[in-house]
C-alpha positions as CSV (number, residue, x, y, z in Angstrom):
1,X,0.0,0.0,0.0
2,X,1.5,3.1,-1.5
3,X,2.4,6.1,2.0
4,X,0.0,8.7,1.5
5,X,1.4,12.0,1.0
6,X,2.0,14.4,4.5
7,X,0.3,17.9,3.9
8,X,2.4,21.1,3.1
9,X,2.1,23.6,5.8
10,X,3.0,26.4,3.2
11,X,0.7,24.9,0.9
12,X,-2.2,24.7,3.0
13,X,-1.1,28.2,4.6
14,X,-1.6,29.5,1.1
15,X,-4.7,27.9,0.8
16,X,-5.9,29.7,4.1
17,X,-4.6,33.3,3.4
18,X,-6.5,32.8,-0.3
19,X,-9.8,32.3,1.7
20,X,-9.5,34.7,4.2
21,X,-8.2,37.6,1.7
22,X,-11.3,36.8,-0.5
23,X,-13.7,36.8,2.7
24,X,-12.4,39.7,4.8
25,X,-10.2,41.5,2.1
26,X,-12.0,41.1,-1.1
27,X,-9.2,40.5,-3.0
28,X,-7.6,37.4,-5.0
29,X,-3.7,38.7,-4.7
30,X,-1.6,36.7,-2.0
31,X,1.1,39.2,-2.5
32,X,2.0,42.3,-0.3
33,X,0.9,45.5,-1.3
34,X,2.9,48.8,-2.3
35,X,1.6,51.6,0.1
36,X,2.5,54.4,-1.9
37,X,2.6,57.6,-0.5
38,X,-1.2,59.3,0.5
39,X,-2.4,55.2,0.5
40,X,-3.8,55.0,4.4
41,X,-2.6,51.7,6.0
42,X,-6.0,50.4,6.3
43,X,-8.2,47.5,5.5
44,X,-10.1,49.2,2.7
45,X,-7.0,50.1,1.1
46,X,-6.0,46.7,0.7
47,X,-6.9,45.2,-2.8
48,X,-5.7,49.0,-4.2
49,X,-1.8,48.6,-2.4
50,X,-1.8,45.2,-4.0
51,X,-2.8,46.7,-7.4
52,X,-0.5,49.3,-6.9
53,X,2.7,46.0,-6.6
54,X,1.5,44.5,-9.3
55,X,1.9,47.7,-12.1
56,X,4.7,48.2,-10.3
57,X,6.1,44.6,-11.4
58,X,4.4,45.8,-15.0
59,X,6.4,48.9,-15.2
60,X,9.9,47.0,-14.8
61,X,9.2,44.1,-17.6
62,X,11.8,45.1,-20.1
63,X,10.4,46.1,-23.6
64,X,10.4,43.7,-26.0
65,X,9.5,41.1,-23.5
66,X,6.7,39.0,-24.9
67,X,6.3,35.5,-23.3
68,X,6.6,35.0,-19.5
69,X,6.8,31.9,-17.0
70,X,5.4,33.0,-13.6
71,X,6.6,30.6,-11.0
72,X,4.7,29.7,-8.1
73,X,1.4,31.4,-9.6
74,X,-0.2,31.8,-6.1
75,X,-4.4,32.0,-7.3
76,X,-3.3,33.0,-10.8
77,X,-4.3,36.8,-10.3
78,X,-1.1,38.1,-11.2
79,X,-0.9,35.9,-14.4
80,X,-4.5,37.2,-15.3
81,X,-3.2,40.4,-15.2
82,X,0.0,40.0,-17.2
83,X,-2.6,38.2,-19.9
84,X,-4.8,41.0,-20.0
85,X,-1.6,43.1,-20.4
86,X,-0.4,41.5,-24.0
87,X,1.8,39.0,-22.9
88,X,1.9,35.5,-22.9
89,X,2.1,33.5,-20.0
90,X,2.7,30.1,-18.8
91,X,2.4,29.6,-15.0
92,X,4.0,26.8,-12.3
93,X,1.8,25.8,-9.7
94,X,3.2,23.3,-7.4
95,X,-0.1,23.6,-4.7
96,X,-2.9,21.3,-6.0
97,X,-5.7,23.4,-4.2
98,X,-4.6,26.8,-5.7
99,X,-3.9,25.3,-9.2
100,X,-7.8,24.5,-9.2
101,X,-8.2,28.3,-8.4
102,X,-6.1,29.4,-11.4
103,X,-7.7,26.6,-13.6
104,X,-10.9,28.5,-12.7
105,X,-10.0,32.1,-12.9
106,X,-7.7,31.7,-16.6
107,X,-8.8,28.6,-17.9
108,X,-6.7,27.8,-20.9
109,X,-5.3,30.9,-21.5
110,X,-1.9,29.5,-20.1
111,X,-0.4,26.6,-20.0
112,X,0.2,25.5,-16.2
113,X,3.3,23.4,-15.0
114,X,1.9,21.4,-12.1
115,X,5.1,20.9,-10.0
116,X,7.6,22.2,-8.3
117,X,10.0,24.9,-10.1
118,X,13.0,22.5,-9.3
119,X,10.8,19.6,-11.2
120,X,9.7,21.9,-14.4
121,X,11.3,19.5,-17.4
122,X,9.8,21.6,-20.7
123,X,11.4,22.5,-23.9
124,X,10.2,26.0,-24.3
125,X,11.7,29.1,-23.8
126,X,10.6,32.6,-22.3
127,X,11.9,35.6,-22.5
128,X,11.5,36.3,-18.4
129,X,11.0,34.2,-15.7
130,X,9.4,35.8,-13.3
131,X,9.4,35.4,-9.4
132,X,6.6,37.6,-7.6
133,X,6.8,35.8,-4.0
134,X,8.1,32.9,-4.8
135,X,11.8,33.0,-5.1
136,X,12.3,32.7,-0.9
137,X,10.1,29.4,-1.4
138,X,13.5,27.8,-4.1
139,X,16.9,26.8,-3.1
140,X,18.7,30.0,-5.1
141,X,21.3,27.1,-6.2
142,X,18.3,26.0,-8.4
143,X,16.2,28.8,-9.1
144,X,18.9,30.6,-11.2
145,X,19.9,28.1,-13.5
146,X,17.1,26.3,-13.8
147,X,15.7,29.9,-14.6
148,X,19.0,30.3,-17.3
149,X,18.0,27.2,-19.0
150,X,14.4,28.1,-19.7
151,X,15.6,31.4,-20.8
152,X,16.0,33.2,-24.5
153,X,19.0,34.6,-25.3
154,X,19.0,38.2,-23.5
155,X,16.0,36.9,-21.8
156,X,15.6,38.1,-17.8
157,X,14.7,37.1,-14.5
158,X,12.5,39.7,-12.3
159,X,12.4,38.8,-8.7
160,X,10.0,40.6,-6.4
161,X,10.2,39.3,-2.6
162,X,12.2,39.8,0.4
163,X,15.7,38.4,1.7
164,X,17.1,37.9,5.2
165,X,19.1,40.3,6.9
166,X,22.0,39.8,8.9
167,X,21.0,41.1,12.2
168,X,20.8,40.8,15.9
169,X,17.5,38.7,17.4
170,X,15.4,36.1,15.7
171,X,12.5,37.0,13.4
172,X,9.1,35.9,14.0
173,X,8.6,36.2,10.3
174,X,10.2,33.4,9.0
175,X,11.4,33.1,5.2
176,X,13.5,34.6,2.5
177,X,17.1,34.0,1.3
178,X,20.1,35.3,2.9
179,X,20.7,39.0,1.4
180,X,24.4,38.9,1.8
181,X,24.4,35.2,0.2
182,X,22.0,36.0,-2.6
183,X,24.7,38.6,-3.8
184,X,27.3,36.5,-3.7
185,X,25.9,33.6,-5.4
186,X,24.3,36.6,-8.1
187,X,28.0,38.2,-8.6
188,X,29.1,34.6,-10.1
189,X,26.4,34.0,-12.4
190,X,26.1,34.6,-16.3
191,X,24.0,37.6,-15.8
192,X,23.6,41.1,-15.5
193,X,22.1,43.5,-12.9
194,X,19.4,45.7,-14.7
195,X,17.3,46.9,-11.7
196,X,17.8,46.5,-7.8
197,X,15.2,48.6,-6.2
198,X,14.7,48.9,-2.2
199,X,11.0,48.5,-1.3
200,X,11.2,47.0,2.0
201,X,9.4,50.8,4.0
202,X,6.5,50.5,1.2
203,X,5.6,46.8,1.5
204,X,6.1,46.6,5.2
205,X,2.9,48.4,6.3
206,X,1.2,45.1,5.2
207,X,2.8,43.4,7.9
208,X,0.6,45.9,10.4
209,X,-2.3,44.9,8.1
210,X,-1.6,40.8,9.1
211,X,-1.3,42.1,13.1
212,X,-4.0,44.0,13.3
213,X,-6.7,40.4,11.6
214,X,-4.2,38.3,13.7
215,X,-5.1,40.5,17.5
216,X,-8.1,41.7,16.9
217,X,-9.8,38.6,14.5
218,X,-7.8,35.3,15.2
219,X,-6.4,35.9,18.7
220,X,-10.1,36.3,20.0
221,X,-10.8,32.8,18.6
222,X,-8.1,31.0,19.4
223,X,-8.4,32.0,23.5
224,X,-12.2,31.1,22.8
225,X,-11.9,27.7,21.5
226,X,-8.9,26.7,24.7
227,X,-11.8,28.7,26.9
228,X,-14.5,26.2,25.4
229,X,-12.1,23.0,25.8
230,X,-10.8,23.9,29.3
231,X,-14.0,24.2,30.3
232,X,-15.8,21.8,28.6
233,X,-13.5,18.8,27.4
234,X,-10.5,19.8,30.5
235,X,-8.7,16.2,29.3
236,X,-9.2,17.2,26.0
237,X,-7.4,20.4,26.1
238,X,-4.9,19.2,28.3
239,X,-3.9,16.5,25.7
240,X,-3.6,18.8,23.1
241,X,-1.7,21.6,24.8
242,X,1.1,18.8,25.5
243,X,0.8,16.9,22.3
244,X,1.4,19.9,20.6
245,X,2.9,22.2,22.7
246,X,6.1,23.5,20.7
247,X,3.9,24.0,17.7
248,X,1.1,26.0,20.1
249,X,4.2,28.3,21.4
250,X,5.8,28.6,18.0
251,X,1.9,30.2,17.2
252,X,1.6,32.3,20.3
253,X,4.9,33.9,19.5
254,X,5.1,34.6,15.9
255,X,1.3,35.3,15.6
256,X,-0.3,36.1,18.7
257,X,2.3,38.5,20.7
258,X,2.1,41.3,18.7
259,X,5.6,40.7,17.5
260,X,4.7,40.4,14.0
261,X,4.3,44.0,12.3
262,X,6.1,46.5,10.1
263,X,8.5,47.1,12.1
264,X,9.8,44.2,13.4
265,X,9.6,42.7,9.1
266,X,12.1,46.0,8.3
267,X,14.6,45.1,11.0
268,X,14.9,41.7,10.5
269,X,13.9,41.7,6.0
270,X,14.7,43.7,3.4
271,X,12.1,43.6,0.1
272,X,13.3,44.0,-3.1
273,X,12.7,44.3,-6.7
274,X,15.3,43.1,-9.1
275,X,15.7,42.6,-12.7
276,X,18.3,40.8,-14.1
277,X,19.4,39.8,-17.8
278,X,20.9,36.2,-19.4
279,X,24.5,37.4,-20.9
């Protein structure tokens, strides 16, 4: 009898912030947003800074750029837009459940690579590869020339996400690639530095968005339902708060202290935009 397959936390993390951005947010993005300047740092403002990200990705696709692979698609949003826009676009989607969104939302207007980026095996080429988000999620060791392989000649790579800093303290917002190391690794590559833009103080305000659902939304439930079981099921909850007690305090602290927001993310990330081009 073949093992079944464990769940992907970041998968099915994915698959929660999808739900809850189209419920409370009204918006199909699961990127951050770009709170320009005048944009108030609110809830309403939401789907508008995420716009405002995504024509800024627009606005740094080199001209003469026509086809596009966008890797780790998220709900296929992004790639709707970049369709609308002209180009065309092929998508990887490792996540089952989200690939059924972007089925949904593009149908076949794009082709859609259901695997890992590491696992992609195609003959075609693109003229960029494109990483909006998903670059901290891929060893950089493969991303780059599996990304060099895929590309034209003169083709580029645009990376939009944030990196590790090398600080003091230990981030409760985990992910992203060593800065430092990412340079490093860059410097010895076949390719060429086009853009490197510093966005890290206008995407961090959505950081303070995610605190302010997490206290005043999920913290309320989460003392509810230990309320309901310590009172109701005591064995229950006592089973369950030793069972899983690492993973409880690993919640509490990254989600639940108030230690996640805007300014903690610019301390310990840096967010950047960067284009590169295939020599």
């Amino acid at each position: 009898m073949a093992k079944q397959k464990k769940v992907d936390f970041k998968e099915i993390g994915l698959d929660i912030g999808l739900i809850l951005a189209k419920q409370f947010f009204k918006t199909e993005y699961l990127h951050y947003g770009y709170w320009t300047d005048g944009l108030t740092v609110d809830n309403s403002n939401i789907y508008q800074a995420q716009e405002n990200y995504a024509n800024l990705i627009l606005s740094h696709i080199p001209e003469g750029v026509k086809s596009i692979l966008d890797v780790g698609c998220g709900a296929g949003k992004f790639a709707e837009k970049l369709l609308d826009n002209g180009y065309m676009v092929d998508c990887v989607s490792p996540s089952p459940n989200l690939t059924k969104h972007v089925k949904n939302l593009i149908g076949d207007r794009c082709n859609i690579f259901e695997c890992g980026y590491e696992e992609l095996n195609t003959e075609k080429k693109y003229d960029l590869i494109l990483f909006s988000e998903s670059f901290q999620y891929i060893p950089v060791h493969s991303s780059i020339p599996q990304s060099l392989k895929f590309l034209n000649n003169n083709g580029h790579i645009l990376i939009c996400d944030f990196f590790r800093k090398k600080v003091e303290g230990t981030s409760p917002i985990g992910g992203g690639h060593d800065l430092v190391e990412f340079y490093e690794y860059i410097s010895g590559q076949p390719i060429e530095t086009i853009t490197d833009i510093d966005i890290t103080q206008e995407t961090a305000p959505s950081i303070d968005i995610v605190d302010d659902f997490l206290t005043n939304t999920i913290h309320p439930i989460y003392n509810l339902i230990f309320y309901v079981l310590d009172s109701n099921y005591p064995k229950i909850s006592k089973f369950l708060k030793w069972k899983y007690k690492k993973r409880l305090e690993k919640i509490n602290y990254k989600y639940l202290q108030r230690k996640t927001n805007a300014e903690s993310f610019s301390y310990f990330k840096s967010y950047h935009l960067m284009v590169y081009k295939k020599q």
